[in-house]
C-alpha positions as CSV (number, residue, x, y, z in Angstrom):
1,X,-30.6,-10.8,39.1
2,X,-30.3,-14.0,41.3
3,X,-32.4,-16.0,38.8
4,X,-30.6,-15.0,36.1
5,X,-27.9,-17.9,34.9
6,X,-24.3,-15.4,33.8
7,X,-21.4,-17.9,32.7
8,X,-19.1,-15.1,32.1
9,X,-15.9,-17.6,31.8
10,X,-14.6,-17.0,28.3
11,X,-12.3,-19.4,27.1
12,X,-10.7,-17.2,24.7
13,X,-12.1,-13.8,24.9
14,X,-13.1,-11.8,21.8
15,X,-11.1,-9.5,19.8
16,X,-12.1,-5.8,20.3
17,X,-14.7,-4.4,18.5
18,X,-15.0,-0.4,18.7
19,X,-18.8,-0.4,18.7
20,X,-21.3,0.9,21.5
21,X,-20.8,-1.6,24.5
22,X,-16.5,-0.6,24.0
23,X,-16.6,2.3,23.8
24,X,-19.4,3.1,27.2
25,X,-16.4,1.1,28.9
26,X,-13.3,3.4,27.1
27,X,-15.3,6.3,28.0
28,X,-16.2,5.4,32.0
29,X,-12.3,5.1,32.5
30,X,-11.4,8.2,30.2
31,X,-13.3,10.2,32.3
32,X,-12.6,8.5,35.5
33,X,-9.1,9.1,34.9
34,X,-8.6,12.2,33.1
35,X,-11.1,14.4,35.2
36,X,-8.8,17.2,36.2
37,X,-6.3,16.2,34.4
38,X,-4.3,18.8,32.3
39,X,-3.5,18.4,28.5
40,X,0.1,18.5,28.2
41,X,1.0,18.3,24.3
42,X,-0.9,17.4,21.4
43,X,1.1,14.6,18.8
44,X,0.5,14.2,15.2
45,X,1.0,10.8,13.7
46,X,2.3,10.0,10.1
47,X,-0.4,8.0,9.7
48,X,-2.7,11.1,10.8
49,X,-3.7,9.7,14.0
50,X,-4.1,12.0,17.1
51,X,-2.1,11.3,20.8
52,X,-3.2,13.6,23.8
53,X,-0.6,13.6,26.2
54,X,-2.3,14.4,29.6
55,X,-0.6,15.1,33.6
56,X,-2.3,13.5,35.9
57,X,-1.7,13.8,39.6
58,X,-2.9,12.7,43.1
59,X,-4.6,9.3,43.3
60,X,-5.1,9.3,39.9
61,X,-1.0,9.3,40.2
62,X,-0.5,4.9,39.8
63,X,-2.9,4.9,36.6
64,X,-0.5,6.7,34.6
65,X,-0.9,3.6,31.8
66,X,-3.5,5.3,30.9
67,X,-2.1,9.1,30.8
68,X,-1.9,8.8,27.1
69,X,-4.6,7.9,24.8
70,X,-4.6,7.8,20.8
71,X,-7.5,8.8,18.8
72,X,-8.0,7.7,15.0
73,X,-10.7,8.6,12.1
74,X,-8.9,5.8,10.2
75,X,-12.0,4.6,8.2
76,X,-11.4,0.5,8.7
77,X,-9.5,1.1,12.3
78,X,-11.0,3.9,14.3
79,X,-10.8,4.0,17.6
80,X,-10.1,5.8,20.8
81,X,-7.3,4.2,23.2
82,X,-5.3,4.2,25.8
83,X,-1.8,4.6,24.2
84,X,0.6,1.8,25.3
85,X,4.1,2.9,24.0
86,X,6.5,5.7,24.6
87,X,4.9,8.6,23.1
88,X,6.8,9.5,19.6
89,X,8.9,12.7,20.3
90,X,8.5,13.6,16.5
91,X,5.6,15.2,15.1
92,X,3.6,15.5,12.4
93,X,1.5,18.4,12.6
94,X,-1.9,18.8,10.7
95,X,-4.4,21.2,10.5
96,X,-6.1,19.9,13.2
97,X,-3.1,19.4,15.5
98,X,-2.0,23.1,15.5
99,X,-5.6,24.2,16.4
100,X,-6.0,21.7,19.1
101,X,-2.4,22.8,20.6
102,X,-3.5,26.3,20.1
103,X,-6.7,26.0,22.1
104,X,-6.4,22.8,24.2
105,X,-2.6,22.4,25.0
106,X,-2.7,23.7,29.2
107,X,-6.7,23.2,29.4
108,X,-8.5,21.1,31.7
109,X,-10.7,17.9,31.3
110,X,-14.0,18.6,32.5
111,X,-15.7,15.4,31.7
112,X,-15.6,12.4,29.1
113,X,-18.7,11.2,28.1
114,X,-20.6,8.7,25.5
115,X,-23.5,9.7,23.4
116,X,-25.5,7.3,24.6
117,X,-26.5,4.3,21.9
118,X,-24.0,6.2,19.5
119,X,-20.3,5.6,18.9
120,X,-19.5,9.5,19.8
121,X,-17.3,10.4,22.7
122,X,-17.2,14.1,23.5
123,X,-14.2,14.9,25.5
124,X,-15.2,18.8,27.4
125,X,-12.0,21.6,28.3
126,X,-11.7,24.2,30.2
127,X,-8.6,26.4,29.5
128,X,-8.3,29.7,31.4
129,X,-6.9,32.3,29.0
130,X,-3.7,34.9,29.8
131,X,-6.8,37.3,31.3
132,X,-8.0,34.7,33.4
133,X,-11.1,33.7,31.9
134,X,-12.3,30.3,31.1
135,X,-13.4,29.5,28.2
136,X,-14.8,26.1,27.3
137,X,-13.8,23.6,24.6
138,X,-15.5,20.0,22.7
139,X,-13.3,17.3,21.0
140,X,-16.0,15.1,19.4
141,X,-14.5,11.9,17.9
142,X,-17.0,10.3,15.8
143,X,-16.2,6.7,15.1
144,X,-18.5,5.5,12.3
145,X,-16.8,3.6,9.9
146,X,-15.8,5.9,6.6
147,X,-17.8,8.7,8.0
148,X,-15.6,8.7,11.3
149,X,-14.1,12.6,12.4
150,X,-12.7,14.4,15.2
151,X,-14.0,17.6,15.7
152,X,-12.9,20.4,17.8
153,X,-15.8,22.8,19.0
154,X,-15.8,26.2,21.0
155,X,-18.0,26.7,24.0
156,X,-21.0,27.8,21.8
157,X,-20.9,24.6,19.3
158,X,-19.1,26.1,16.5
159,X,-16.4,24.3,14.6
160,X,-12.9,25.0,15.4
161,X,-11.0,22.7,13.1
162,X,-12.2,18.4,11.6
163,X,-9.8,16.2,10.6
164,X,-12.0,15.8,7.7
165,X,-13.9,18.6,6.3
166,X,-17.3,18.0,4.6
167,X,-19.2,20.5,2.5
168,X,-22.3,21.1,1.4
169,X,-21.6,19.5,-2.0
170,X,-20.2,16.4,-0.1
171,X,-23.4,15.9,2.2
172,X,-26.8,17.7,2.4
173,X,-27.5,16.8,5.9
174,X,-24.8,18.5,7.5
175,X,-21.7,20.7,6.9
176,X,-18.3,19.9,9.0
177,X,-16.3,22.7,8.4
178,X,-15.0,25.6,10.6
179,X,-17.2,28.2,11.5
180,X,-19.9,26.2,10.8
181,X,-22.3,25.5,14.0
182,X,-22.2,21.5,14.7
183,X,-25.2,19.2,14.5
184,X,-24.8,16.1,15.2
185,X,-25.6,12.6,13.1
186,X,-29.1,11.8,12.0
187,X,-30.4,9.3,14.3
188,X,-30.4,5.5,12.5
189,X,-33.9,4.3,11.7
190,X,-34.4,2.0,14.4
191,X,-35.4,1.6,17.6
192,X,-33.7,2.2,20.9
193,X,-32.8,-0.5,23.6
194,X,-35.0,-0.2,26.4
195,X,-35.3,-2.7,29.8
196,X,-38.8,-5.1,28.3
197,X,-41.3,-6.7,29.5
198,X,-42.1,-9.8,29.1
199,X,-45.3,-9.3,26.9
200,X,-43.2,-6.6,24.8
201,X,-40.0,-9.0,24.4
202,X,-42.6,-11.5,22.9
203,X,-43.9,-8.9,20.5
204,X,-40.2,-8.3,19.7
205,X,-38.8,-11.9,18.8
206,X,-42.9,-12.5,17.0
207,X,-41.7,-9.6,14.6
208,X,-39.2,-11.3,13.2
209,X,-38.9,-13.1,10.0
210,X,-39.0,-16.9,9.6
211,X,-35.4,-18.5,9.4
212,X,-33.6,-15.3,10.8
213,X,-31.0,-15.5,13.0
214,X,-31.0,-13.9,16.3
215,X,-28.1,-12.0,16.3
216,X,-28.8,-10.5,12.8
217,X,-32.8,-9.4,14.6
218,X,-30.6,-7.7,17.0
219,X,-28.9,-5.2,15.0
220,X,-31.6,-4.6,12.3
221,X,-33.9,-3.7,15.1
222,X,-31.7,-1.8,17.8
223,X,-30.2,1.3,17.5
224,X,-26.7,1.2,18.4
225,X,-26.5,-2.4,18.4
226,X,-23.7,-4.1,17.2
227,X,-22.8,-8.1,16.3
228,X,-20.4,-8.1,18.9
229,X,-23.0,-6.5,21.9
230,X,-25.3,-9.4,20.0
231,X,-23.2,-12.1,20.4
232,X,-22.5,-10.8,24.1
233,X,-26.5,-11.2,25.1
234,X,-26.7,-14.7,23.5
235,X,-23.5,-15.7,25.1
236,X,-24.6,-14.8,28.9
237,X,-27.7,-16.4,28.4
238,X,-26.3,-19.5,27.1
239,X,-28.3,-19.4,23.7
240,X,-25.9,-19.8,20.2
241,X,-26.3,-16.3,18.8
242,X,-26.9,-18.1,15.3
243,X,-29.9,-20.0,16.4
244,X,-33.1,-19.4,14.8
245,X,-35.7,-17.0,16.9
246,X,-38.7,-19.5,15.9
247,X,-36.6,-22.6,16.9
248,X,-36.2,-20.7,20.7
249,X,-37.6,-22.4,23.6
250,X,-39.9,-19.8,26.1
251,X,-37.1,-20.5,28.7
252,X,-34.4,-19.5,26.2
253,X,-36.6,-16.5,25.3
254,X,-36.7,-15.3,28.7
255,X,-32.9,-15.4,29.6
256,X,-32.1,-13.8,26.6
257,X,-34.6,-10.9,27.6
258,X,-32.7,-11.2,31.4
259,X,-29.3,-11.0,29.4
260,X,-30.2,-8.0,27.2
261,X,-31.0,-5.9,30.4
262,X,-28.6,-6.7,32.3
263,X,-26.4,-5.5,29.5
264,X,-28.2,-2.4,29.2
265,X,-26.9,-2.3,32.9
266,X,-23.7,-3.1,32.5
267,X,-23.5,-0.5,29.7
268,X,-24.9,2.1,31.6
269,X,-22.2,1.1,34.7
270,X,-20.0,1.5,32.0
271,X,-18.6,-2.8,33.0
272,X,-17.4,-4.7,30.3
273,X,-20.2,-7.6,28.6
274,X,-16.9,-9.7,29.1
275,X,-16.8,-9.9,32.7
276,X,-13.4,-8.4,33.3
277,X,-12.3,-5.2,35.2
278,X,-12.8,-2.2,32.6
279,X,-9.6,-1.0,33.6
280,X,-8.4,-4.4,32.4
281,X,-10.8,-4.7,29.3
282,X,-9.6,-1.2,28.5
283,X,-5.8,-2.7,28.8
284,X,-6.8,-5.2,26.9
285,X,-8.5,-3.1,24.1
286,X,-5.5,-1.0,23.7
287,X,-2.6,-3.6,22.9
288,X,-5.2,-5.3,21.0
289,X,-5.9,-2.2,18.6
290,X,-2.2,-1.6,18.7
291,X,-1.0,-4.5,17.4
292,X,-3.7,-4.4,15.0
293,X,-3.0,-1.0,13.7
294,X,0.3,-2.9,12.9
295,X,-0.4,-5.5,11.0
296,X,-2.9,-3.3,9.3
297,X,-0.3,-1.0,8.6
298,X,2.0,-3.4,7.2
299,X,-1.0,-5.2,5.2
300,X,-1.6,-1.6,3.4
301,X,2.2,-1.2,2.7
302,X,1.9,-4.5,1.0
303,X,-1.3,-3.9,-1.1
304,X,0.2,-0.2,-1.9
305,X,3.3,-2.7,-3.5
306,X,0.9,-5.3,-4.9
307,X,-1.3,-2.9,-6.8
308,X,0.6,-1.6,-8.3
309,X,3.0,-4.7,-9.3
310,X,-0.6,-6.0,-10.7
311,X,-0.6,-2.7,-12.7
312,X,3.2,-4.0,-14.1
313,X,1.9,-7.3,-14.9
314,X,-1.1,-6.3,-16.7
315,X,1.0,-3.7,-18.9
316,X,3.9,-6.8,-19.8
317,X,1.1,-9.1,-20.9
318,X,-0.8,-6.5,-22.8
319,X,2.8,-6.5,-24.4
320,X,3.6,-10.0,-24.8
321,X,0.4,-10.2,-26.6
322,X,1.5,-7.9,-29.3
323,X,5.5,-8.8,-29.2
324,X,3.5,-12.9,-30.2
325,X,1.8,-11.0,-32.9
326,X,4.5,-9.4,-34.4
327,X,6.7,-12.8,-33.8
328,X,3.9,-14.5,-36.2
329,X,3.9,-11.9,-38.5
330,X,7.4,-11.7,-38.9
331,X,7.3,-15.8,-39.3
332,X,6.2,-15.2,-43.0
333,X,9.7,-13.5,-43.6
334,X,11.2,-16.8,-45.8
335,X,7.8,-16.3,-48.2
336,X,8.9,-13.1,-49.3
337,X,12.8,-14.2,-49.6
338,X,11.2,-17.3,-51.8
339,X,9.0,-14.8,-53.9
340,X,11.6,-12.5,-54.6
341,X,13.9,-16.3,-55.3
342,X,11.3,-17.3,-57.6
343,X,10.8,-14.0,-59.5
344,X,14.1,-13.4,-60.2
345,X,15.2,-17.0,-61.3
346,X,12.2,-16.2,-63.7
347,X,12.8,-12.3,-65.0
348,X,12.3,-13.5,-68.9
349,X,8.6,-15.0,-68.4
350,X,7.4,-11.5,-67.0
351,X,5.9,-9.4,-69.5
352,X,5.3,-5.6,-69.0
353,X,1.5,-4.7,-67.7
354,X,1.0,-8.3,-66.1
355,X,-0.6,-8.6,-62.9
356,X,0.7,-12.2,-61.9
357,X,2.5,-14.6,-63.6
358,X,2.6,-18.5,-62.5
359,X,6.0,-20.3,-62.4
360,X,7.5,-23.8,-60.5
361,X,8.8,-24.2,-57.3
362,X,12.1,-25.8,-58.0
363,X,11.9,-27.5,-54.5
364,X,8.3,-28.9,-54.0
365,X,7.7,-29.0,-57.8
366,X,4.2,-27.0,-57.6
367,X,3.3,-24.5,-59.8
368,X,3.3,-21.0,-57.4
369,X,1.1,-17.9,-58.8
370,X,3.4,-14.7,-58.1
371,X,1.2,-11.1,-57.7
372,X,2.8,-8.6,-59.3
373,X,2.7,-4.7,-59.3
374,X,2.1,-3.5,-62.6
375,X,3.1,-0.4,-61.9
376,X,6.6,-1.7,-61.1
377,X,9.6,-3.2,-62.8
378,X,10.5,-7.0,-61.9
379,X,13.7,-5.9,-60.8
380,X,12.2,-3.2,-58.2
381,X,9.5,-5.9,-57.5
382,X,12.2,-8.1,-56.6
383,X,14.1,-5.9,-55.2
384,X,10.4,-4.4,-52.7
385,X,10.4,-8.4,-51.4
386,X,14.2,-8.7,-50.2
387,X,13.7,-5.4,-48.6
388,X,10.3,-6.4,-46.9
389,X,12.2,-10.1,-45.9
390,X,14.7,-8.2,-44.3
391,X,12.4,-5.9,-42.3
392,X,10.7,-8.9,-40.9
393,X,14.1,-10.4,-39.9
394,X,15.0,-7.3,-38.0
395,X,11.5,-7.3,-36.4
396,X,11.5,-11.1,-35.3
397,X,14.9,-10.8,-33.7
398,X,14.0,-7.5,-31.9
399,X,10.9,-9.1,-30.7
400,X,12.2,-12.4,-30.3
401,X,14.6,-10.5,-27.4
402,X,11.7,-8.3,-26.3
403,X,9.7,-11.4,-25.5
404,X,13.1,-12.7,-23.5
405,X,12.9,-9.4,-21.4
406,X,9.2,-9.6,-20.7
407,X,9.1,-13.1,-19.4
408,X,12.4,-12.2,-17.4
409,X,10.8,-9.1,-16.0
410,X,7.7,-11.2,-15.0
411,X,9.6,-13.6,-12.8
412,X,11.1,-11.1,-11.1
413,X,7.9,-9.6,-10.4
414,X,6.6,-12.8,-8.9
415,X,10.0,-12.7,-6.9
416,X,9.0,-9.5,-5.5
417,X,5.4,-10.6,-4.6
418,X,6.8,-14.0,-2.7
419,X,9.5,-11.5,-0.8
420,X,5.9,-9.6,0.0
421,X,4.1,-12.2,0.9
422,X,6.7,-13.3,3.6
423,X,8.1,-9.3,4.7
424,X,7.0,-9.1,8.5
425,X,7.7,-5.8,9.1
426,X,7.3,-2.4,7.5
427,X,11.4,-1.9,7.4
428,X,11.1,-5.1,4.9
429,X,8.4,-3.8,3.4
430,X,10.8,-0.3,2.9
431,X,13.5,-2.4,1.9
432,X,11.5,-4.3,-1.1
433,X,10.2,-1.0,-2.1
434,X,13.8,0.0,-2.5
435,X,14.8,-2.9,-4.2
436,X,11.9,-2.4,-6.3
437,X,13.1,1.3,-7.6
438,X,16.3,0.9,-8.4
439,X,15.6,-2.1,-10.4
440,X,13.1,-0.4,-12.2
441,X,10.2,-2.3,-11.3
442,X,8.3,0.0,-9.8
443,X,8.6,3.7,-10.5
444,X,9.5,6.2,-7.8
445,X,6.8,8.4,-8.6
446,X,3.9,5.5,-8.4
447,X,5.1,5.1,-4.0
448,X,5.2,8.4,-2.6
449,X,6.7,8.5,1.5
450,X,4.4,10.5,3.8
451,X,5.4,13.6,4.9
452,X,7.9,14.0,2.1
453,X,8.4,17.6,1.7
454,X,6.1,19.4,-0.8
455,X,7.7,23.0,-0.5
456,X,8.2,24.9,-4.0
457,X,10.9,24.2,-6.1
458,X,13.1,27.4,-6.4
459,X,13.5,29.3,-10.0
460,X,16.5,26.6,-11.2
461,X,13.7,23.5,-10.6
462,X,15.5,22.5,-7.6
463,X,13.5,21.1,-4.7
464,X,14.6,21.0,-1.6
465,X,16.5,17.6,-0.8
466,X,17.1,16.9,-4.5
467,X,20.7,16.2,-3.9
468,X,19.3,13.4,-2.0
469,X,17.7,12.0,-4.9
470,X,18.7,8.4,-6.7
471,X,18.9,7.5,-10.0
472,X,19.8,4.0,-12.0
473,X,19.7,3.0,-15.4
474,X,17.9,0.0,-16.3
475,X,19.4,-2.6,-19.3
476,X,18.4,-6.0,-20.1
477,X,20.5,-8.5,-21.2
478,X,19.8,-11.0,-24.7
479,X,19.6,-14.1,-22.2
480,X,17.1,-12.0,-20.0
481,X,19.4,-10.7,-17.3
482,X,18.5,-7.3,-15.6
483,X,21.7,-4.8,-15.3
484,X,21.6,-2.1,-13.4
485,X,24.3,0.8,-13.4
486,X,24.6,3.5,-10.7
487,X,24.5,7.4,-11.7
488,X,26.4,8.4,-8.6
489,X,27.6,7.6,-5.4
490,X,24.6,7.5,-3.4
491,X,23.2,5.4,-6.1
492,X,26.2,3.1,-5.8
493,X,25.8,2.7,-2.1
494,X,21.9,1.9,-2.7
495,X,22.4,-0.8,-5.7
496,X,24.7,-2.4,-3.3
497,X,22.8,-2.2,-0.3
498,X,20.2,-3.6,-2.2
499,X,21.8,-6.5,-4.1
500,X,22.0,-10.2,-3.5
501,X,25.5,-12.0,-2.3
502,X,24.7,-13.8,-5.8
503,X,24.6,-10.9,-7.9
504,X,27.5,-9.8,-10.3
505,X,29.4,-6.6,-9.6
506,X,31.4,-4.7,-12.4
507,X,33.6,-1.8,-12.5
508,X,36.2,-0.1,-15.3
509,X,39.8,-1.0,-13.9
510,X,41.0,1.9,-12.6
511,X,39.1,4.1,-14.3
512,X,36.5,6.1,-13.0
513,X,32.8,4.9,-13.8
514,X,29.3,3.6,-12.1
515,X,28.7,0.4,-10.5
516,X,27.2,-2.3,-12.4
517,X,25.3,-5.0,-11.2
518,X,23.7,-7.8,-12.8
519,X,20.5,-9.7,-10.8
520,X,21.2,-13.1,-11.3
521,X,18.5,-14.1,-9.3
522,X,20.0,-17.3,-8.3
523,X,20.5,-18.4,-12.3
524,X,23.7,-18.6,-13.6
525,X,25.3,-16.0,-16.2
526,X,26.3,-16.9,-19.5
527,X,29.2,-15.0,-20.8
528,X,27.0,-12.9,-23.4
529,X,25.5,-11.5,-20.5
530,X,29.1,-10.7,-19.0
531,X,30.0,-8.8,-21.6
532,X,26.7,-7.1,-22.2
533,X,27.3,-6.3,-18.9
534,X,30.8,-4.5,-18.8
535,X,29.8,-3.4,-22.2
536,X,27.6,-1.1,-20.0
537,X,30.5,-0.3,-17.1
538,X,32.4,0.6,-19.6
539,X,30.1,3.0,-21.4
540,X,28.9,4.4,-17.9
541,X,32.9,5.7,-17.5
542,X,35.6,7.9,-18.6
543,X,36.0,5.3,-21.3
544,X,32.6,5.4,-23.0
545,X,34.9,5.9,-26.4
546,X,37.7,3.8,-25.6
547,X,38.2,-0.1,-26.8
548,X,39.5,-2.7,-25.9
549,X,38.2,-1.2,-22.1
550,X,39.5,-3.4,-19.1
551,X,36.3,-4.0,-16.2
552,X,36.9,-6.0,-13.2
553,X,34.4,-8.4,-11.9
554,X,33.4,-10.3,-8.8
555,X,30.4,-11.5,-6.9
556,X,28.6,-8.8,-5.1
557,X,29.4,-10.9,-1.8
558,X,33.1,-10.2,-2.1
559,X,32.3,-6.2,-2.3
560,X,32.5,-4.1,0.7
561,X,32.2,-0.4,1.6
562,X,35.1,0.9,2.6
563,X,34.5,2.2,6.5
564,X,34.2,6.2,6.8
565,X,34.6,6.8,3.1
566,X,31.7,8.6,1.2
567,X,29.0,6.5,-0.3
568,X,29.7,4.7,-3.3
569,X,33.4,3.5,-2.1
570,X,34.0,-0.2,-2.1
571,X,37.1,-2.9,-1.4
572,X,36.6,-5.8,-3.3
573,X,38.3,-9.7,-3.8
574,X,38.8,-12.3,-5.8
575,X,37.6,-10.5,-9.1
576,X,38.4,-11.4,-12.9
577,X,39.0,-8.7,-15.8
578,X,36.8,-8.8,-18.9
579,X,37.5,-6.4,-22.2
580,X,35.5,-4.9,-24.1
581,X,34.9,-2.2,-26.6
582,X,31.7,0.0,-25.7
583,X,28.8,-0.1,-28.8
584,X,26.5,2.5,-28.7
585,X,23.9,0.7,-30.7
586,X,24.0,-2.2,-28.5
587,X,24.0,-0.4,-25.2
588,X,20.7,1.5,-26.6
589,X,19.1,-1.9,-27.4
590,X,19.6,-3.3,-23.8
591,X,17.7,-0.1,-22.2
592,X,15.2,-0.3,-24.7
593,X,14.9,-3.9,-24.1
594,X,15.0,-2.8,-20.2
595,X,11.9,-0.9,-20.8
596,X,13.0,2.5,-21.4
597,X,15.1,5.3,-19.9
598,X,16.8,5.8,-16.2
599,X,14.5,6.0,-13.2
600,X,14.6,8.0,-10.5
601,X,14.1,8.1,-6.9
């Protein structure tokens, strides 16, 4: 195509798309390299992604880069790559693994090959069997978005084993499950790319709409065409792929008709649109996607946290609302202590059967009309509105330090979301979730790890690895202050692991008990909140009903484990001693004030 103008030079070349014109190129060096090759182990990912592990030998020896490749039905990242890492020893075996390990692991690649104008790559085996037969094999991977599968087929087209299984009350066009006889998916309701002429490239730009763009006309007319094989065509014939089709010049019209097929070429050549070497684009595809399924990862760790810290927040104002209600309500706690004043400073005007009686307000001078229950004596009347004034005292103080805890507890919540918002790796993410936990703010069972172990508890309840379980106990101090006391030693090593240099640390004097910590969060303590505190250490020890209870005190910076001794055993400096006598009453205000009982992880 000497007449045809191709500047190729990209100054910054586009991030990889897994449509069509990526994955013709994936699959020319997937089958270039892998022919003959043998499939050496099959690797289950956490995140449920595949890696075939594959020997290749001869010439093919000095491509061994691409020896590995990594296939995902991850519905917003799937894709098929060449695996740039070490190969994870560890693995996580689905469904789908076993059967491909059973069939596949030892078998042959035949052939690699695109579907073509689809994004389907069939991968074809040949294992010989302990009799010495062969007997052929398909791994389809689908990579369509939310519907993308991998599929593993026999040599007559039935279904082996999906990573996703779909049944006939899922879909009505076709069935993916095993033992079911494949068909592939429907064909899109457009047309396919063919090498035109110039009289039916006119007809083709004519059919569009007035003010559309020419990228968009691309992909609602072509099957298999994608924004990014759009912008490609308009890029290589110089033409902004937003321009408008009626504003096009003939001579713009007719490169992009020379750029469209000689992308079909390319394609079919299986070269890159870009202009680089596909083993290159392919290299360049893969550390792309892989350090994309890493921030993607991280970005869903974070939204997993996020939701449900919105879920927290939306439950504390919900709260707050009614804790302002019941503050206003209990405001009106002085008009019943003035009522009950006022009726009994005038017991001899009150004559039995009235209903009201009017009398002066000795302070403001104004005559005051009191409602009275007939059915009632003055003195029990009287008597009804001290009782109801101290009620509402009792409420307004309780919700008076309720409201404290809530607006404490929602800082802390926006602490955790800043720590989010600036975690740059998934062990930060791991360590905010644990944070998280043990101070309550997010309950163990709402974050569940993959591949936690779901075997059967035995006939005592016990599952296996419960003795590796954590719990806390959550209390909340008057000024707002959270305090959190260990249940054991492993919870004692995790609250400290998990604290701030800032934070205050409390322990019974020699006497055995939990760890105590108070989250400062930077503020400093008051002394109510000091002795709230080792109110708690002392309660959480063998001197629960002691008094006068001694508990030591330092900053959580000056509080180090002791090397080689169990969990939960510290050396600490520069502490003070606070005593106190453990009240039950008060202790079970500050959890309820907390938010409730202890949680568990």
């Amino acid at each position: 195509m000497s007449d045809f103008p191709q500047p190729i030079e990209y100054d910054v070349l586009p991030k990889a798309v897994m449509d069509y014109s990526t994955l013709t190129v994936i699959g020319n060096v997937a089958g270039e390299v892998l022919r003959g090759a043998r499939l050496r182990r099959t690797v289950g990912l956490e995140s449920g992604d595949i890696i075939l592990v594959f020997d290749i030998h001869g010439t093919k020896s000095d491509r061994g880069e691409f020896s590995s490749w990594l296939i995902s039905a991850d519905p917003k990242l799937f894709r098929i790559q060449g695996w740039p890492d070490e190969v994870p020893e560890k693995n996580f075996p689905s469904h789908l693994v076993e059967v491909m390990s059973h069939h596949l692991d030892g078998a042959r690649v035949d052939s690699a090959k695109v579907t073509p104008f689809e994004r389907i790559i069939t991968i074809n085996f040949i294992h010989r069997d302990y009799t010495g037969e062969e007997n052929e094999f398909r791994l389809i991977v689908e990579l369509m978005g939310k519907h993308s599968n991998i599929i593993l087929l026999d040599g007559d087209g039935t279904i082996l084993a999906s990573r996703k299984a779909i049944h006939s009350f899922q879909s009505r066009i076709r069935e993916i499950r095993a033992g079911k006889v494949y068909k592939p998916p429907p064909k899109q309701d457009r047309i396919e790319p063919t090498e035109f002429d110039k009289s039916d490239w006119r007809n083709f730009l004519g059919s569009a709409g007035i003010d559309v763009e020419l990228d968009n006309h691309f992909v609602s007319t072509f099957h298999g065409m994608s924004l990014n094989w759009a912008h490609g065509i308009s890029y290589r014939a110089g033409v902004a792929d937003e321009a408008r089709i009626t504003e096009l010049s003939p001579d713009d019209a007719e490169k992009l008709r020379l750029s469209f097929i000689e992308s079909l070429k390319l394609m079919r050549d299986g070269v890159p649109l870009t202009g680089e070497t596909p083993e290159n684009f392919v290299r360049r595809v893969s550390l792309d996607f892989y350090e994309r399924a890493e921030d993607f990862a991280l970005d869903r760790a974070r939204l997993k946290i996020t939701k449900i810290i919105n879920r927290r927040r939306k439950k504390l104002q919900a709260l707050g609302k009614g804790l302002i209600k019941d503050i206003d309500q209990s405001g009106k706690a002085d008009k019943f202590k003035k009522k009950a004043d006022l009726l009994l400073a005038n017991m001899h005007m009150v004559i039995p059967g009235i209903d009201r009686i009017e009398v002066t307000d000795w302070e403001s001078g104004e005559n005051v009309v009191l409602d009275l229950d007939t059915i009632l004596s003055p003195q029990l009347q009287v008597e009804r509105w001290f009782k109801r004034y101290r009620k509402l005292q009792r409420t307004h103080k309780v919700a008076m330090d309720r409201r404290t805890a809530v607006v404490a507890e929602e800082e802390e919540l926006t602490k955790l979301e800043e720590k989010l918002a600036s975690a740059a790796s998934i062990d930060e993410i791991n360590y905010i979730r644990e944070q998280c936990v043990l101070r309550g703010l997010i309950a163990p069972h709402e974050i569940k790890a993959k591949g936690q172990d779901k075997r059967r508890a035995d006939r005592k309840g016990h599952r296996p690895g419960n003795r590796f379980r954590i719990s806390t106990n959550r209390y909340r101090s008057n000024d707002g202050f959270l305090i959190i006391a260990g249940t054991n030693n492993l919870s004692n090593d995790a609250l400290k692991r998990s604290s701030s240099p800032e934070d205050i640390w409390l322990h019974t004097r020699d006497i055995p008990g939990s760890h105590v910590y108070i989250i400062t969060r930077g503020k400093k303590v008051p002394e109510t909140t000091l002795k709230e505190a080792a109110m708690v250490a002392a309660w959480h020890s063998k001197a629960r009903e002691g008094s006068n209870v001694p508990v030591d005190y330092t900053k959580s910076r000056y509080v180090t484990p002791i090397p080689g001794a169990p969990p939960g055993k510290v050396r600490f400096k520069r502490e003070r001693t606070i005593r106190v006598t453990p009240e039950e009453k008060r202790v079970e205000m500050m959890k309820m004030m907390a938010g409730g009982d202890s949680k568990e992880t």
